[in-house]
PDB file of N, CA, C and O in Angstrom:
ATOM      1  N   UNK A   1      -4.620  -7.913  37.639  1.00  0.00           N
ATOM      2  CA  UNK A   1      -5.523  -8.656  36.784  1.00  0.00           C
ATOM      3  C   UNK A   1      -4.916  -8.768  35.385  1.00  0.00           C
ATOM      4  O   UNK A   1      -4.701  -7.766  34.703  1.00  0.00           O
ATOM      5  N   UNK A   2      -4.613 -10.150  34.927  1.00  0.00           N
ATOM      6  CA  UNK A   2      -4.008 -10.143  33.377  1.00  0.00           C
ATOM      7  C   UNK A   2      -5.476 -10.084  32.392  1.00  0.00           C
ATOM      8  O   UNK A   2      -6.604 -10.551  32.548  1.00  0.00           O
ATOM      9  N   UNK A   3      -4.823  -9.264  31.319  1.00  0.00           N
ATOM     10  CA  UNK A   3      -5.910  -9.191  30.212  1.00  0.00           C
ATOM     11  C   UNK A   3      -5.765 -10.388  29.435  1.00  0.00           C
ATOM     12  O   UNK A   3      -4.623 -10.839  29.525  1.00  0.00           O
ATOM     13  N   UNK A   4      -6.630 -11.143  28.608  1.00  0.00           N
ATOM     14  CA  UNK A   4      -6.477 -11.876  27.668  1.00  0.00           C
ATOM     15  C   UNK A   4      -6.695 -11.043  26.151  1.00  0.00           C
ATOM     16  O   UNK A   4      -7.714 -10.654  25.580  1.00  0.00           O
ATOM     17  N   UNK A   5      -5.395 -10.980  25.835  1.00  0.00           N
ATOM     18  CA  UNK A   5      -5.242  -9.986  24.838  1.00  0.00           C
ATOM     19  C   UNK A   5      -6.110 -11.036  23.322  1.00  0.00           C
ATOM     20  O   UNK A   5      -6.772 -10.821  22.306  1.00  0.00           O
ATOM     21  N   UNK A   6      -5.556 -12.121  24.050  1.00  0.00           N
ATOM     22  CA  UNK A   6      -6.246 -12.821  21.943  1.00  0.00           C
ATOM     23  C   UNK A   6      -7.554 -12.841  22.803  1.00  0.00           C
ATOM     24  O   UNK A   6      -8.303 -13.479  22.063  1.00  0.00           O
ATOM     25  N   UNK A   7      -7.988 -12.654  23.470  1.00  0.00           N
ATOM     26  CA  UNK A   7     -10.048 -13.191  23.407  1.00  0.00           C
ATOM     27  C   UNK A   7     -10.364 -11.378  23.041  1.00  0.00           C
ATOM     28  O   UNK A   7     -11.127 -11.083  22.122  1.00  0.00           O
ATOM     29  N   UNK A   8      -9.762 -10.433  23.777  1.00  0.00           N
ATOM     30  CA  UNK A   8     -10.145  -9.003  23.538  1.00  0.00           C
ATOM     31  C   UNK A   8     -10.032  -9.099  22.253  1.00  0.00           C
ATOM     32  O   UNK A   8     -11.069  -8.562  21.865  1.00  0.00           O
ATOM     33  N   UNK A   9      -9.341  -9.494  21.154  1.00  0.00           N
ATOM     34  CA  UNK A   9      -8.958  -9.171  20.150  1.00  0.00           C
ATOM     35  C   UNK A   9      -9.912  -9.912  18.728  1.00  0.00           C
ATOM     36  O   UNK A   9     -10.039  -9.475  17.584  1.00  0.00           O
ATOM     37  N   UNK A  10     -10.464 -11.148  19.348  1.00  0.00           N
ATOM     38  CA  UNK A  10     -11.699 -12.128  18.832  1.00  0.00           C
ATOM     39  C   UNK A  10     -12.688 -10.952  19.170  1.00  0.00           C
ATOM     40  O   UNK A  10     -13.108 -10.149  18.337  1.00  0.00           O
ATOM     41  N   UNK A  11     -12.981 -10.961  20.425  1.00  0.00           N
ATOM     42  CA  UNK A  11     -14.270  -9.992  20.771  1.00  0.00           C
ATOM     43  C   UNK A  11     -14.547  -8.891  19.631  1.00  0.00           C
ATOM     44  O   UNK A  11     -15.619  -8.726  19.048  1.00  0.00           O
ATOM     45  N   UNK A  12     -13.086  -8.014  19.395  1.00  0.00           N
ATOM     46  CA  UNK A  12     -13.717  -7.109  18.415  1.00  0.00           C
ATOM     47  C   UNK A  12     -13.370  -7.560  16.972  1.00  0.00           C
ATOM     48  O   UNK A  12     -13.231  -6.712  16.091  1.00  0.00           O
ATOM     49  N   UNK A  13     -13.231  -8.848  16.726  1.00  0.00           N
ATOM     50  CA  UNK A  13     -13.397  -9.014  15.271  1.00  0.00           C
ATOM     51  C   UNK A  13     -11.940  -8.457  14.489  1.00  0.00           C
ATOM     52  O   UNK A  13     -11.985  -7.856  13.415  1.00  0.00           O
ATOM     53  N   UNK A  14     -11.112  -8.654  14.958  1.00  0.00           N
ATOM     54  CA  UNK A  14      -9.830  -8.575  14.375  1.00  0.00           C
ATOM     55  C   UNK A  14      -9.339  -9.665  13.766  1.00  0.00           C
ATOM     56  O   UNK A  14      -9.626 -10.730  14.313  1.00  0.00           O
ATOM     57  N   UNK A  15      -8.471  -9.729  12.483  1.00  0.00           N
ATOM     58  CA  UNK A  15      -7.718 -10.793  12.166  1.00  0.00           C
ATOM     59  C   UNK A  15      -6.543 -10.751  12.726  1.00  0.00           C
ATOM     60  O   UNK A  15      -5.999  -9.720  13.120  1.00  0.00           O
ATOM     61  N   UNK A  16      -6.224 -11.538  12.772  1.00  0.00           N
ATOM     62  CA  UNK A  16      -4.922 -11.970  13.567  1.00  0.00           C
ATOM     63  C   UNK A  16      -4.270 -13.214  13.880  1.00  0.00           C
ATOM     64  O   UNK A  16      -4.867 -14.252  14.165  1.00  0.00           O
ATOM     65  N   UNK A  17      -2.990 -13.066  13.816  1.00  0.00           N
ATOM     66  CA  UNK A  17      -2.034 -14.129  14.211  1.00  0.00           C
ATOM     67  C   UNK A  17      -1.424 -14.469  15.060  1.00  0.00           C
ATOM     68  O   UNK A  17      -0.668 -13.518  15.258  1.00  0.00           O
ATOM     69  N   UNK A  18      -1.099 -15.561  16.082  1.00  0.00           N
ATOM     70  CA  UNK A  18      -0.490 -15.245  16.914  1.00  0.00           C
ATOM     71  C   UNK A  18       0.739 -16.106  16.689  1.00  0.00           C
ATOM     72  O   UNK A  18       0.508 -17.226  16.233  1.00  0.00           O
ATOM     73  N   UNK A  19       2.046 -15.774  16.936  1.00  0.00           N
ATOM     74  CA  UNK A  19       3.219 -16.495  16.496  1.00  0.00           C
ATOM     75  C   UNK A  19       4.152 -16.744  17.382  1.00  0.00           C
ATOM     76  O   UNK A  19       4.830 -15.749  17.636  1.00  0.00           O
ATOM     77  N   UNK A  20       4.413 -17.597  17.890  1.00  0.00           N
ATOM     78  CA  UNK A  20       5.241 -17.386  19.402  1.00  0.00           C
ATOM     79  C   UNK A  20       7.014 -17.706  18.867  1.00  0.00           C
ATOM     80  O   UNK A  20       7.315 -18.636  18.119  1.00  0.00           O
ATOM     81  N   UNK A  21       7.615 -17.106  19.216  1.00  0.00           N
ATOM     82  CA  UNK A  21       8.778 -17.496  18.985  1.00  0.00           C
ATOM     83  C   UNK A  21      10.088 -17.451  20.629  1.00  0.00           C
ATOM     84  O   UNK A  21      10.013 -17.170  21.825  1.00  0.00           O
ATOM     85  N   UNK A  22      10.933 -17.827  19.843  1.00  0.00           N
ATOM     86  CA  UNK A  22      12.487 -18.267  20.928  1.00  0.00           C
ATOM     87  C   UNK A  22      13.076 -17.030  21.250  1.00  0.00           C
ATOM     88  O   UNK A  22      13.419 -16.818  22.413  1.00  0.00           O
ATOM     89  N   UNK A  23      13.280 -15.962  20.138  1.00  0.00           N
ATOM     90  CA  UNK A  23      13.954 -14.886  20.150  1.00  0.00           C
ATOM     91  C   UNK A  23      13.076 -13.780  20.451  1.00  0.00           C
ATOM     92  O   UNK A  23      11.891 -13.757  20.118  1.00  0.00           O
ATOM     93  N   UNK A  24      13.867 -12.562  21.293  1.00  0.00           N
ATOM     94  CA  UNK A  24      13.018 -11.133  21.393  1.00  0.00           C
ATOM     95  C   UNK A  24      12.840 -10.593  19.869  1.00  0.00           C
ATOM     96  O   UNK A  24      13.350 -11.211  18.935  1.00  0.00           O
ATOM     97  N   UNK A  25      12.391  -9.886  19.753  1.00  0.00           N
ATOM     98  CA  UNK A  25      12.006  -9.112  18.483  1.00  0.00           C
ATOM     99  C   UNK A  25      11.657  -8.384  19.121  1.00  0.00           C
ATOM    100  O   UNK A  25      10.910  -8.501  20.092  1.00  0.00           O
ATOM    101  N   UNK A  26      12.291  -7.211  18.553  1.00  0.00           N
ATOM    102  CA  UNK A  26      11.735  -5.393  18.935  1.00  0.00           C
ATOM    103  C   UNK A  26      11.288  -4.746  17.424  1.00  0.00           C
ATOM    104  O   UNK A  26      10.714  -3.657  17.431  1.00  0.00           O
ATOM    105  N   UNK A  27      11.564  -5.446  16.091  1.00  0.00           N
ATOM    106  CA  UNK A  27      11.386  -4.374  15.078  1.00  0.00           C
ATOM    107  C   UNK A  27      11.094  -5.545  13.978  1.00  0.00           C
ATOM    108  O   UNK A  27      11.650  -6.620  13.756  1.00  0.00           O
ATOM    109  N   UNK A  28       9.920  -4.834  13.354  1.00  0.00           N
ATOM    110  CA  UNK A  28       9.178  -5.432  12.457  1.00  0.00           C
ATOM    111  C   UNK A  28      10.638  -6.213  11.311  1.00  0.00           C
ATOM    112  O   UNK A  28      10.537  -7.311  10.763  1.00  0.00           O
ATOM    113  N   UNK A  29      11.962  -5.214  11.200  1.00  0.00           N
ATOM    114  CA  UNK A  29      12.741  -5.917  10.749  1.00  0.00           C
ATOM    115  C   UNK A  29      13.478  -6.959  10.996  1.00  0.00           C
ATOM    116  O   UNK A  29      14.184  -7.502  10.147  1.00  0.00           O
ATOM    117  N   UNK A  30      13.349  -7.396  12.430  1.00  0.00           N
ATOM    118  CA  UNK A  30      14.057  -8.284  13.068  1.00  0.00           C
ATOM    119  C   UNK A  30      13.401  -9.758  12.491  1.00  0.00           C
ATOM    120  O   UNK A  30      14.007 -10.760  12.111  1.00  0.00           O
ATOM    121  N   UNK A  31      11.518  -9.430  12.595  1.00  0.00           N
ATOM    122  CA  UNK A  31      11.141 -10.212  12.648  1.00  0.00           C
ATOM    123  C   UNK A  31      10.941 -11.093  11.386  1.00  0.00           C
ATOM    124  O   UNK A  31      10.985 -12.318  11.276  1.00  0.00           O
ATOM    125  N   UNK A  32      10.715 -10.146  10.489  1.00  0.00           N
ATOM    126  CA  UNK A  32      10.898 -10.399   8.891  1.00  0.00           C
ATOM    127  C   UNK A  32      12.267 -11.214   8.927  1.00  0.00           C
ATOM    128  O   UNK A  32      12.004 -12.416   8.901  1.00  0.00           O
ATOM    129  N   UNK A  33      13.638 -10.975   8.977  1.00  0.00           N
ATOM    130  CA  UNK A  33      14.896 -11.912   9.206  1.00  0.00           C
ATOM    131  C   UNK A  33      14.591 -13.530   9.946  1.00  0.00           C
ATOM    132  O   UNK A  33      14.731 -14.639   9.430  1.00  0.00           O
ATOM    133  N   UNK A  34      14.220 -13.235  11.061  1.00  0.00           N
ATOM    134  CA  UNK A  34      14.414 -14.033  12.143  1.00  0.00           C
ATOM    135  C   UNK A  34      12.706 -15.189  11.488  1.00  0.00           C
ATOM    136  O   UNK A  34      12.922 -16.400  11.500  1.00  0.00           O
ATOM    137  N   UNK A  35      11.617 -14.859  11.127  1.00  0.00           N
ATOM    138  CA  UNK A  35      11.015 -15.785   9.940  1.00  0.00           C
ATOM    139  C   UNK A  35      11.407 -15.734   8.717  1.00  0.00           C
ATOM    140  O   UNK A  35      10.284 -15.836   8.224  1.00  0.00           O
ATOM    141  N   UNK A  36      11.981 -15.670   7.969  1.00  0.00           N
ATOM    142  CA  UNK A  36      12.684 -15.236   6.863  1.00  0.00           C
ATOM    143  C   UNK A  36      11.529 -15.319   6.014  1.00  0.00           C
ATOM    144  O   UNK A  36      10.926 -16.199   5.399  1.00  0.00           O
ATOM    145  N   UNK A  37      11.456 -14.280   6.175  1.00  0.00           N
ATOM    146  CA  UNK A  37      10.155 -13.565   4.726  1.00  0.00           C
ATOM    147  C   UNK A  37      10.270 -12.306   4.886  1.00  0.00           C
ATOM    148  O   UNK A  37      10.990 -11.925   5.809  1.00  0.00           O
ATOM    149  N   UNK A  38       9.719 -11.497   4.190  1.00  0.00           N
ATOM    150  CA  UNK A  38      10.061 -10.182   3.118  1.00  0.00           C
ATOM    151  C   UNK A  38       8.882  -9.277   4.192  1.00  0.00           C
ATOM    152  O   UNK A  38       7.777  -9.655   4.580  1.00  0.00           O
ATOM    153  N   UNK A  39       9.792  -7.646   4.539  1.00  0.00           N
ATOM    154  CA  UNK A  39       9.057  -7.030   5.683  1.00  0.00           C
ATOM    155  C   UNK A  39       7.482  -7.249   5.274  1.00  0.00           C
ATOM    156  O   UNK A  39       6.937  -8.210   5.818  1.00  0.00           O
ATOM    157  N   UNK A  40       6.875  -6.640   4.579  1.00  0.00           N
ATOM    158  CA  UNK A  40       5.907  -6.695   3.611  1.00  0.00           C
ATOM    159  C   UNK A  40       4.760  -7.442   4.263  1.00  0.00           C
ATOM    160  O   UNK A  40       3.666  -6.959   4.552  1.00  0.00           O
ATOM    161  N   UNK A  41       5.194  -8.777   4.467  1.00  0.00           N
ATOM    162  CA  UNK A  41       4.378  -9.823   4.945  1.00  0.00           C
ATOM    163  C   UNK A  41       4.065  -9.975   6.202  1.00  0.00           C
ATOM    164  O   UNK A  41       3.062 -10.534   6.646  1.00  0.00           O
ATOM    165  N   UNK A  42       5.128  -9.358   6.921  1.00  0.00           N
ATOM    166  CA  UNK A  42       4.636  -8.753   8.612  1.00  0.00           C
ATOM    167  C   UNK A  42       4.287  -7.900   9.397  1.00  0.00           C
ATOM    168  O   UNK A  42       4.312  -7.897  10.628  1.00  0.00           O
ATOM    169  N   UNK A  43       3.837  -6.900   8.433  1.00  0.00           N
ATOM    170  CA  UNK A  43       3.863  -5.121   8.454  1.00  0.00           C
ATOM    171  C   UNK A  43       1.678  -5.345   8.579  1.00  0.00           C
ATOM    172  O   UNK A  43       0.977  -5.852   7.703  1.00  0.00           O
ATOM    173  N   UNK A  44       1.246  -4.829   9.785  1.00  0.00           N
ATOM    174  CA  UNK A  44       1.881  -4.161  10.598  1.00  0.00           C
ATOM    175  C   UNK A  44       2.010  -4.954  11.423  1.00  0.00           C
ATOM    176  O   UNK A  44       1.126  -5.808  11.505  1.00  0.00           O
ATOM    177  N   UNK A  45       3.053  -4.998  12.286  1.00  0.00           N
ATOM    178  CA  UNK A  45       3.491  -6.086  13.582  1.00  0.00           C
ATOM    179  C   UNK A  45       2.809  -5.395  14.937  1.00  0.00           C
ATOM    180  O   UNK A  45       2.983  -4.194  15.143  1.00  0.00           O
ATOM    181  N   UNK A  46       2.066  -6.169  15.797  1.00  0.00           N
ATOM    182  CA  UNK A  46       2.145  -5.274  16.565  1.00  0.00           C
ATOM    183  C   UNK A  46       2.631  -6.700  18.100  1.00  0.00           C
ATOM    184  O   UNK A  46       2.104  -7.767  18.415  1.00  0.00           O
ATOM    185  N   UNK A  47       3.869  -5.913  18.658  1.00  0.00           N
ATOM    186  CA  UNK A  47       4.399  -7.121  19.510  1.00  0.00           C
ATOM    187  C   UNK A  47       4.124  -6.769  20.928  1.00  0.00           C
ATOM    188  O   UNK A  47       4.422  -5.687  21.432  1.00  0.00           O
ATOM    189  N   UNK A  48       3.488  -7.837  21.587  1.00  0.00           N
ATOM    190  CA  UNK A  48       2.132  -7.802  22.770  1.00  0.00           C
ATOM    191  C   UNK A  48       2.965  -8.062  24.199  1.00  0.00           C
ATOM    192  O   UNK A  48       2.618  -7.607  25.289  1.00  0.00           O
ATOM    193  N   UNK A  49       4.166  -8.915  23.946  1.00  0.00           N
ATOM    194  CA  UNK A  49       5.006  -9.066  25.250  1.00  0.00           C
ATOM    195  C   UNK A  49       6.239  -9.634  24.682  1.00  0.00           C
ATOM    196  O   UNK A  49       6.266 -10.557  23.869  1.00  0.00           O
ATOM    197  N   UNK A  50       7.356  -8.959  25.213  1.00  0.00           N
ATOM    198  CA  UNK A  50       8.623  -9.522  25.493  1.00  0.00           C
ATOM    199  C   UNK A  50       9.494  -9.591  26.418  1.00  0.00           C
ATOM    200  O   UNK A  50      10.532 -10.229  26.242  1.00  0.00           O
TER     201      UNK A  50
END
């Protein structure tokens, strides 16, 4: 059974983004590079499937 992680995540009233990209990303630093913006702005990452 797949979860629907963005409706669980509406349900409890979370903000959130969802950002799909081309490349894996394993580390909040990758991802900061690979969108080029400053860690800061992507902290905390939390990455749902790769």
């Amino acid at each position: 059974m797949a979860i629907d992680i963005e409706a669980s995540l509406r349900k409890q009233d979370f903000v959130f983004e969802v950002i799909h990209n081309e490349k894996t990303i394993y580390m909040a630093q990758e991802g900061a590079a690979y969108f080029q913006t400053d860690l800061a702005q992507i902290a905390p990452t939390l990455i749902l499937k790769s």
